[in-house]
C-alpha positions as a Markdown table, in Angstrom:
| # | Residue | x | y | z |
|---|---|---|---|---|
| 1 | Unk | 14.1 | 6.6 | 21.0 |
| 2 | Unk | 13.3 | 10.6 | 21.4 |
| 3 | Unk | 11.5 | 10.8 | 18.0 |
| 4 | Unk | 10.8 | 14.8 | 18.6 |
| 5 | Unk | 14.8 | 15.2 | 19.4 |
| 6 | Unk | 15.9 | 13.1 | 16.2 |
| 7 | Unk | 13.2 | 14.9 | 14.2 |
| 8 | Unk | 14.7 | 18.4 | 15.4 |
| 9 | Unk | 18.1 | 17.5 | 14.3 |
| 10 | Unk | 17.1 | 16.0 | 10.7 |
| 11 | Unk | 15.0 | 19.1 | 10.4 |
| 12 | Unk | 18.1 | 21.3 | 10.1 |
| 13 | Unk | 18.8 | 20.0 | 7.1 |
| 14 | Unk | 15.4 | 19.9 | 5.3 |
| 15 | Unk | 13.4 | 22.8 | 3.8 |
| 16 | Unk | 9.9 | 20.7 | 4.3 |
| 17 | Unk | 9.1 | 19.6 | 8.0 |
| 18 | Unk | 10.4 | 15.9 | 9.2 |
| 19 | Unk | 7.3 | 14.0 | 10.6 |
| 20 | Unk | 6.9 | 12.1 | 13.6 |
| 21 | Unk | 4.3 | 8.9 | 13.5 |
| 22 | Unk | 3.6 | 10.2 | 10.2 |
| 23 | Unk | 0.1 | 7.3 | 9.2 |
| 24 | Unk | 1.7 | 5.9 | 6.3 |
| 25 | Unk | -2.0 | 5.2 | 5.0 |
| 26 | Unk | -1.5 | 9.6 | 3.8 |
| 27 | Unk | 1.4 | 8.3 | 1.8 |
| 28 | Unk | 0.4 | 5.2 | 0.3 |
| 29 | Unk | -2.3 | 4.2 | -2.9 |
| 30 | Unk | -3.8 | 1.9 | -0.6 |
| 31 | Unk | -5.0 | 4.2 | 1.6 |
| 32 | Unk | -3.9 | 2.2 | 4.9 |
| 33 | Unk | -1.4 | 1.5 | 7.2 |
| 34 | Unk | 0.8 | 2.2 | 10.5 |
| 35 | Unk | 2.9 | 5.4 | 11.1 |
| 36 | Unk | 6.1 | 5.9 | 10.6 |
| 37 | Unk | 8.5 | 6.7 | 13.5 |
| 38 | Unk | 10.1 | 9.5 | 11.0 |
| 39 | Unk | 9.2 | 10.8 | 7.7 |
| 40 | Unk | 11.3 | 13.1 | 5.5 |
| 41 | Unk | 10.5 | 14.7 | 2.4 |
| 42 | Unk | 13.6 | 15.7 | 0.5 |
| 43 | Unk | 13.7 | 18.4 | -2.7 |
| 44 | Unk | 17.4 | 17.9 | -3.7 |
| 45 | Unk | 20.2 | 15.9 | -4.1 |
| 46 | Unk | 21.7 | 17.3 | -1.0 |
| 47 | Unk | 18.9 | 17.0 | 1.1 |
| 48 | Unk | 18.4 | 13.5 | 0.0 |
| 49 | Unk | 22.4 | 12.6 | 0.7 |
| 50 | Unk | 22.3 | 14.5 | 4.5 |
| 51 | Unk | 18.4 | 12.4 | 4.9 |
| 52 | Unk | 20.8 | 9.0 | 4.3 |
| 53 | Unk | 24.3 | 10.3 | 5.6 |
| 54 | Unk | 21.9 | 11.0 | 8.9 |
| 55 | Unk | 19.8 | 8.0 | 9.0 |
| 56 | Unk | 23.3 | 6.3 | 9.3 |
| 57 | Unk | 25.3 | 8.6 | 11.7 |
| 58 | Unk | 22.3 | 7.6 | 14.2 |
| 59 | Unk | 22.0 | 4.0 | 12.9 |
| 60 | Unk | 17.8 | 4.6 | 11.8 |
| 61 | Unk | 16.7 | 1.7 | 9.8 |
| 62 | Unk | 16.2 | 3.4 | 6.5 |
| 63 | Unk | 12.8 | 2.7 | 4.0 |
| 64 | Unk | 12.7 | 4.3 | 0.8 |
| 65 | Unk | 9.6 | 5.8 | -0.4 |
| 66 | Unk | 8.6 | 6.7 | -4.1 |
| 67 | Unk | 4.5 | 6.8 | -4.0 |
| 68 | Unk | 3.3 | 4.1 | -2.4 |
| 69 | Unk | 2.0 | 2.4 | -5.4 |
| 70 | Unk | 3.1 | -0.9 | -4.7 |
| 71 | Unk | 3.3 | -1.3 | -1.3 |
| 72 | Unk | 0.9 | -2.7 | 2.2 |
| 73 | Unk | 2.2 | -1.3 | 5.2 |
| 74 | Unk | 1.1 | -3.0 | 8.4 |
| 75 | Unk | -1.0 | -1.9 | 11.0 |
| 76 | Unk | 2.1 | -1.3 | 13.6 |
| 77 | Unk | 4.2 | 0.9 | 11.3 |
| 78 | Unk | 7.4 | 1.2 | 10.5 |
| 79 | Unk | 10.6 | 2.2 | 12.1 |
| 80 | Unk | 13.2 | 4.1 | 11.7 |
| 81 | Unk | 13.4 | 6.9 | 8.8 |
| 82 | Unk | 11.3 | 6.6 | 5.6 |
| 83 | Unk | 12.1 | 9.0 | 3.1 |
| 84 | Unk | 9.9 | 9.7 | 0.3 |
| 85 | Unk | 11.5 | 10.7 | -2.9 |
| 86 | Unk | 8.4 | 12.3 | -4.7 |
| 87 | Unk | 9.4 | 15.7 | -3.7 |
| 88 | Unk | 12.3 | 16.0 | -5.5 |
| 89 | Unk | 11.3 | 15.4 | -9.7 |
| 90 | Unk | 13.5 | 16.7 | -12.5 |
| 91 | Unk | 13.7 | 15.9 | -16.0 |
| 92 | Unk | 16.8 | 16.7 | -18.2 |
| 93 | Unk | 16.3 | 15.4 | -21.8 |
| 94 | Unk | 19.3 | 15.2 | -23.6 |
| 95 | Unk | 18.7 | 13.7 | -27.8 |
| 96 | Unk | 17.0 | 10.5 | -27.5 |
| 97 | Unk | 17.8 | 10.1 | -23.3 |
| 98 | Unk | 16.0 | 11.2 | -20.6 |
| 99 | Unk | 17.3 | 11.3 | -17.1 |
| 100 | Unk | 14.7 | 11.6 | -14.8 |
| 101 | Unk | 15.5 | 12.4 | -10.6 |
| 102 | Unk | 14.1 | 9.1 | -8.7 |
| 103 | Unk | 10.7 | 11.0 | -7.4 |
| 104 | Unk | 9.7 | 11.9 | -10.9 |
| 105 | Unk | 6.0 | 10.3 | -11.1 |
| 106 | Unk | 6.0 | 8.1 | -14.2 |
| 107 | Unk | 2.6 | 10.0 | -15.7 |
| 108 | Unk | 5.1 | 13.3 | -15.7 |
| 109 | Unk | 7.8 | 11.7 | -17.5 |
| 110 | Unk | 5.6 | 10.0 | -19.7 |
| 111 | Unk | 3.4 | 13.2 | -20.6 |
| 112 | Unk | 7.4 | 15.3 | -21.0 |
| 113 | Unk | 8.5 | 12.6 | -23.2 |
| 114 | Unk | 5.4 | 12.4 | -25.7 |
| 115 | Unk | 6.0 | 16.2 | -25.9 |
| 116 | Unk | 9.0 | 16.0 | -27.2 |
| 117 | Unk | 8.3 | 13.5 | -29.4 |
| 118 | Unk | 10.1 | 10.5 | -27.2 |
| 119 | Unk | 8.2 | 7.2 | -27.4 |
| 120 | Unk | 8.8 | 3.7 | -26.0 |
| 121 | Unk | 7.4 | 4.3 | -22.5 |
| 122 | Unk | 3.8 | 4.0 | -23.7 |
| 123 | Unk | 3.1 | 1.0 | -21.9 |
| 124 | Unk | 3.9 | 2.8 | -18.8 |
| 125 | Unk | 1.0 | 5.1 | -19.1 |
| 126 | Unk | -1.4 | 5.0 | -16.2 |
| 127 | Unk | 1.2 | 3.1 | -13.2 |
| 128 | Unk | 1.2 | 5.7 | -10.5 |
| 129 | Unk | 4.9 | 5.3 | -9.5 |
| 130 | Unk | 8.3 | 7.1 | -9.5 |
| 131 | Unk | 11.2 | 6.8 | -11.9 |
| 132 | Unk | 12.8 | 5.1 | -8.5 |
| 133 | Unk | 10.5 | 2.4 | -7.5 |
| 134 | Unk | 9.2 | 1.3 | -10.9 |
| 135 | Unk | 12.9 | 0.7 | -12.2 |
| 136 | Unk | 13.6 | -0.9 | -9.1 |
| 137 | Unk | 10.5 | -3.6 | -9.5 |
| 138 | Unk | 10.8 | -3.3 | -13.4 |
| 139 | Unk | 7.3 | -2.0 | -13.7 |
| 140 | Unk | 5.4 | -2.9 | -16.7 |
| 141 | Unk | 2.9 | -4.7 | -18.9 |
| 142 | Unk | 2.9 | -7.5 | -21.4 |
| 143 | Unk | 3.5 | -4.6 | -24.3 |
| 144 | Unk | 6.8 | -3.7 | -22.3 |
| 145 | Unk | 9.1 | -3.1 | -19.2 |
| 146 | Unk | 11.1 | -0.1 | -17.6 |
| 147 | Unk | 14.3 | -2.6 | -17.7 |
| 148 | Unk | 14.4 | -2.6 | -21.7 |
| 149 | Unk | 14.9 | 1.2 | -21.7 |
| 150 | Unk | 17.2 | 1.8 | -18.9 |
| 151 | Unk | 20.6 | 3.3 | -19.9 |
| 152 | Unk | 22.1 | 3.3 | -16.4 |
| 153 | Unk | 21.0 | 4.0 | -12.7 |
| 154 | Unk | 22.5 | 6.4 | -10.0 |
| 155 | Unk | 22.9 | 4.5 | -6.9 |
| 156 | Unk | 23.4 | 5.8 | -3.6 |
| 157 | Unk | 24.7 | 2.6 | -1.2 |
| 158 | Unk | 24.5 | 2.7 | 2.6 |
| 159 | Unk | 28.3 | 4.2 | 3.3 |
| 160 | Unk | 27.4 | 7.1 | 1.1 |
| 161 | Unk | 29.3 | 6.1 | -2.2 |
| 162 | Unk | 28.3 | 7.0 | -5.2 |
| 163 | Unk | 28.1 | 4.6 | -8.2 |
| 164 | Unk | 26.6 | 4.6 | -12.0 |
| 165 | Unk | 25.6 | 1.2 | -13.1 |
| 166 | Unk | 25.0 | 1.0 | -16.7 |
| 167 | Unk | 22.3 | -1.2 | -18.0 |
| 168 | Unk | 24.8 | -4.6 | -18.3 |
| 169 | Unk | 25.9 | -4.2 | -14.8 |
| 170 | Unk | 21.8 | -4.7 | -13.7 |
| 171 | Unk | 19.8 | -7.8 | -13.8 |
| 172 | Unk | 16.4 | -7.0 | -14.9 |
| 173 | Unk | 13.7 | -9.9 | -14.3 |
| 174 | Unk | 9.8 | -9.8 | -14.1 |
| 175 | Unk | 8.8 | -7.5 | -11.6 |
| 176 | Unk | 12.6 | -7.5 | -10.0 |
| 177 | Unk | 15.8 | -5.8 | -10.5 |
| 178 | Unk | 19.2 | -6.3 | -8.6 |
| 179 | Unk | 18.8 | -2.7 | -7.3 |
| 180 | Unk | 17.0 | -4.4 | -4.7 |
| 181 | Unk | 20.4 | -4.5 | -3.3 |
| 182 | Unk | 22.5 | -2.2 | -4.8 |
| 183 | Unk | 21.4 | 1.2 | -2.7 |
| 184 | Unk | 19.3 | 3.9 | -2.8 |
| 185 | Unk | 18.1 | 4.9 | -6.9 |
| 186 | Unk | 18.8 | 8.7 | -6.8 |
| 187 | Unk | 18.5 | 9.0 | -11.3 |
| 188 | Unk | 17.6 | 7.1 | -14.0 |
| 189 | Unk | 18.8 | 7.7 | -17.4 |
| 190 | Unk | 16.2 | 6.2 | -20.0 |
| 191 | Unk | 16.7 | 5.8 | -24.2 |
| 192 | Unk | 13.6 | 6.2 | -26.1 |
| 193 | Unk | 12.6 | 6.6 | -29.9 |
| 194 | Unk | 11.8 | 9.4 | -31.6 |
| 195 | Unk | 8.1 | 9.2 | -33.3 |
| 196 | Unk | 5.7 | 12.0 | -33.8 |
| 197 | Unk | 3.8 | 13.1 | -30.9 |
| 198 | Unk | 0.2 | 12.2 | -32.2 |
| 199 | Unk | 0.5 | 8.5 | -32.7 |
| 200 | Unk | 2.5 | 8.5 | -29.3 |
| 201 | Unk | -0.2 | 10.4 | -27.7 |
| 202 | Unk | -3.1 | 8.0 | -29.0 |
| 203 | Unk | -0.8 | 4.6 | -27.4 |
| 204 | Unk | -1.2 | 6.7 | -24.7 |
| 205 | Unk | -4.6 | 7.2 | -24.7 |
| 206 | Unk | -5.2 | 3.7 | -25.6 |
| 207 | Unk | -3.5 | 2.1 | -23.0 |
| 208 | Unk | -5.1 | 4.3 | -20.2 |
| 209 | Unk | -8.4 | 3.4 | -21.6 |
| 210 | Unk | -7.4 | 0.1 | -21.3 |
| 211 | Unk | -6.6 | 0.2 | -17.7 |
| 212 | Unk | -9.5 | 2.0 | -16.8 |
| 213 | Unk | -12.1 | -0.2 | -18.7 |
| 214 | Unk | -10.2 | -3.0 | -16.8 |
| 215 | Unk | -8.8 | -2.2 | -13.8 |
| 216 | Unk | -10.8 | -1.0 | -10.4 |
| 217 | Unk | -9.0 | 2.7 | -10.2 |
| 218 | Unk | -12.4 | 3.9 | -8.8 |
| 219 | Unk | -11.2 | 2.1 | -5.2 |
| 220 | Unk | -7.7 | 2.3 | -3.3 |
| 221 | Unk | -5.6 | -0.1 | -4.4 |
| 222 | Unk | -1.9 | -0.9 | -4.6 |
| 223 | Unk | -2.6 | -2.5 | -8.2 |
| 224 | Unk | -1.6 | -6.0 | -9.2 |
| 225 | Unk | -1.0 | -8.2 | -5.6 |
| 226 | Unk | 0.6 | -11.3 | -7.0 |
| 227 | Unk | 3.1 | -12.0 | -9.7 |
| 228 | Unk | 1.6 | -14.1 | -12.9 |
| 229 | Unk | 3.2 | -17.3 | -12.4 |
| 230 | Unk | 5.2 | -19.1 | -15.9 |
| 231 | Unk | 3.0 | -19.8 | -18.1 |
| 232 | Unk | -0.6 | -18.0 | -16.2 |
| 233 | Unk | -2.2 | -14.6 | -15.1 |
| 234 | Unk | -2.6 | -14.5 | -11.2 |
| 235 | Unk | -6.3 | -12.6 | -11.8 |
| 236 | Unk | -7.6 | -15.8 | -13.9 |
| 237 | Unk | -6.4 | -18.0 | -11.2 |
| 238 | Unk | -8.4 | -16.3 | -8.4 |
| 239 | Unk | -11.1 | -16.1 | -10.4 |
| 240 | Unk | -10.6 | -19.8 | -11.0 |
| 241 | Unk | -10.9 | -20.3 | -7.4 |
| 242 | Unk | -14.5 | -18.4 | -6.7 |
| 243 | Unk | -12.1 | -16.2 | -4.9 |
| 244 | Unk | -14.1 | -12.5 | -6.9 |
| 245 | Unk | -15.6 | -10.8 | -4.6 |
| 246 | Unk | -14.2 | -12.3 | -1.0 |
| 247 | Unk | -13.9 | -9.9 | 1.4 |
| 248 | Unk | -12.5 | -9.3 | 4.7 |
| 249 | Unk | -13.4 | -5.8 | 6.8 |
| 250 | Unk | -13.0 | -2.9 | 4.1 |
| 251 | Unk | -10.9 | -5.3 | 1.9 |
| 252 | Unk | -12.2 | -6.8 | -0.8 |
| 253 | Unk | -10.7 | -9.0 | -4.1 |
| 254 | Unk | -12.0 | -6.7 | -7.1 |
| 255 | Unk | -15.0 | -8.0 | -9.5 |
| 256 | Unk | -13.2 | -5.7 | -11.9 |
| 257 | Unk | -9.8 | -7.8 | -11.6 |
| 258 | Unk | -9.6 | -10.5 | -9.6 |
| 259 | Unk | -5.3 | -9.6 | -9.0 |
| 260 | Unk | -6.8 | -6.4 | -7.2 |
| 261 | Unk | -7.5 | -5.8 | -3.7 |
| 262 | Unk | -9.3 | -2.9 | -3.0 |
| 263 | Unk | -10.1 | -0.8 | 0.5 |
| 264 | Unk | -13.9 | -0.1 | 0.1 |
| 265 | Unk | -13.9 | 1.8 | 3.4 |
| 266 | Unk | -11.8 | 1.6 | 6.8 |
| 267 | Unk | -9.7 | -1.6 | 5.4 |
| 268 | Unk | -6.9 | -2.5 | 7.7 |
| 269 | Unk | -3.4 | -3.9 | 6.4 |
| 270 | Unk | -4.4 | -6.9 | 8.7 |
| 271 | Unk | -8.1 | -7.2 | 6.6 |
| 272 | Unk | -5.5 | -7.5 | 3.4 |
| 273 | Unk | -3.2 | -10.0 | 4.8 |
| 274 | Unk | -6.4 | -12.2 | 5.6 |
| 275 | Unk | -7.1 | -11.6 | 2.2 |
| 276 | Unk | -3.7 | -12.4 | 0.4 |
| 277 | Unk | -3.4 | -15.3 | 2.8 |
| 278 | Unk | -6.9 | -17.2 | 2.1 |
| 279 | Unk | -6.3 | -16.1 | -2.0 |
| 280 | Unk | -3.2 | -18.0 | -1.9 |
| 281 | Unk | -4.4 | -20.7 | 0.0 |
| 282 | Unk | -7.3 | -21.6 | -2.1 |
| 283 | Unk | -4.8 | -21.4 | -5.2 |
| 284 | Unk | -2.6 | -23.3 | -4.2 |
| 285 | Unk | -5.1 | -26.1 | -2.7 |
| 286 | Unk | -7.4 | -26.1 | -5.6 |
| 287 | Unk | -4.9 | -25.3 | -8.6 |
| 288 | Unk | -1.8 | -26.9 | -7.7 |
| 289 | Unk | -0.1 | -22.9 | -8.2 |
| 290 | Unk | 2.2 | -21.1 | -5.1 |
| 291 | Unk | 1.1 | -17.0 | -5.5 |
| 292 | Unk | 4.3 | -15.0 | -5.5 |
| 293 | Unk | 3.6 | -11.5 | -3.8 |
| 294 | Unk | 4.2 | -8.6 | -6.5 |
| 295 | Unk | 4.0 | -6.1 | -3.9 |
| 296 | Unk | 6.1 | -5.0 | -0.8 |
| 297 | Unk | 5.2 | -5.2 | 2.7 |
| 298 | Unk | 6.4 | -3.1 | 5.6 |
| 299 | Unk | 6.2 | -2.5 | 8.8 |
| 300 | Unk | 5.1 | -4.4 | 11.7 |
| 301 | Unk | 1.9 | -5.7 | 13.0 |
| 302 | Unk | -0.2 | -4.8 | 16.4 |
């Protein structure tokens, strides 16, 4: 594959220069990670329909990027195209409805909507992820998820249709959404509730301060690793397990929250599989409980 030729004719159609073995550990929360064969940054909805139109005319295996919040990329990289959807972020409020371009960051919507006196995303404040991939996971917290305020999604699928799925047509579970397979998220429409803009600014404020009193944000992370299993929190089950503190290379399971693994320097995605790997098996062996991966992986090992 002639990465420098493909890049050239994907850049025709781009205002912001296509990357070639782009390190996806500039792109990601984690810090870490392998290149990608081709990166492109789109800033509209036409650059982000010729980035997919072209990704198929040349049959590129396609990745979707928001921020990188959520996700461990392996040491060997990806291939094909990644776009990352963070370049393009509109919001158009409309009454009580917000629709919001897939690269909007969350903290921008959220900070818009308490403006404007639009609540019901509170429990959103602090996750550092797009519109795009936090409706496609369902991102959220015990006080509430992206899911319950979804009016409908803009989906681009592989042969280039358009659809609009409205909120009925989507299965919403924890940490999951059928968009998984429905195509590329290109808007999302949201409904929230009108309150005044101090008491949504202090569930704000609260929440944030919540995060930061217990959460490791001081270190690269990709925030919670595993899904809490029916009935348990994932972070009291390490703990559970003497599993605080572990470390392999730069990668280390948070004293802050055992559910975090953070780069302390020079981590590897292979230090974090180790990591995630000897976690689950010390669960598992001493608890009886099977760790469900919250976040993504990509990529291919060395």
């Amino acid at each position: 594959m002639d990465l420098t030729a493909l890049a050239g004719e994907l850049q025709t159609g781009l205002k912001l220069q296509v990357l070639t073995n782009e390190p996806l550990s500039r792109h990601t929360t984690w810090r870490l990670g392998g290149p990608a064969d081709l990166l492109a940054r789109p800033r509209s909805r036409e650059e982000l329909d010729y980035c997919l139109s072209f990704a198929r005319r040349k049959g590129l295996p396609l990745h979707i990027l928001g921020n990188g919040s959520n996700l461990l990329v392996l040491d060997g990289g990806v291939r094909g195209l990644v776009v990352q959807t963070r370049e393009w972020r509109q919001v158009i409020i409309e009454g009580r409805k917000i629709l919001a371009t897939a690269g909007t960051l969350l903290p921008g919507l959220l900070q818009v909507a308490s403006k404007k006196g639009l609540g019901g995303l509170e429990f959103a404040a602090g996750i550092p992820a797009t519109v795009g991939g936090a409706v496609v996971m369902n991102a959220g917290t015990p006080a509430g998820c992206l899911g319950d305020r979804v009016v409908g999604v803009e989906v681009l699928d592989y042969d280039g249709r358009r659809h609009i799925l409205e909120n009925r047509e989507i299965t919403f579970t924890y940490r999951h959404s059928s968009l998984h397979r429905a195509g590329t998220v290109v808007t999302v429409t949201l409904e929230l509730v009108p309150d005044e803009v101090p008491a949504i600014r202090e569930r704000i404020e609260a929440n944030l301060h919540r995060r930061r009193s217990r959460q490791p944000l001081e270190w690269p992370n990709a925030g919670s690793v595993f899904k809490n299993p029916p009935g348990y929190y994932a972070g009291r089950l390490i703990e559970a397990v003497g599993a605080k503190g572990w470390r392999v290379g730069g990668a280390e399971v948070a004293e802050k929250h055992a559910n975090f693994i953070i780069n302390r320097g020079q981590a590897t995605a292979a230090d974090v599989m180790e990591l995630i790997d000897r976690v689950r098996e010390a669960v598992a062996r001493q608890l009886g409980i099977d760790l469900e991966l919250e976040i993504e992986v990509w990529g291919e090992g060395l």
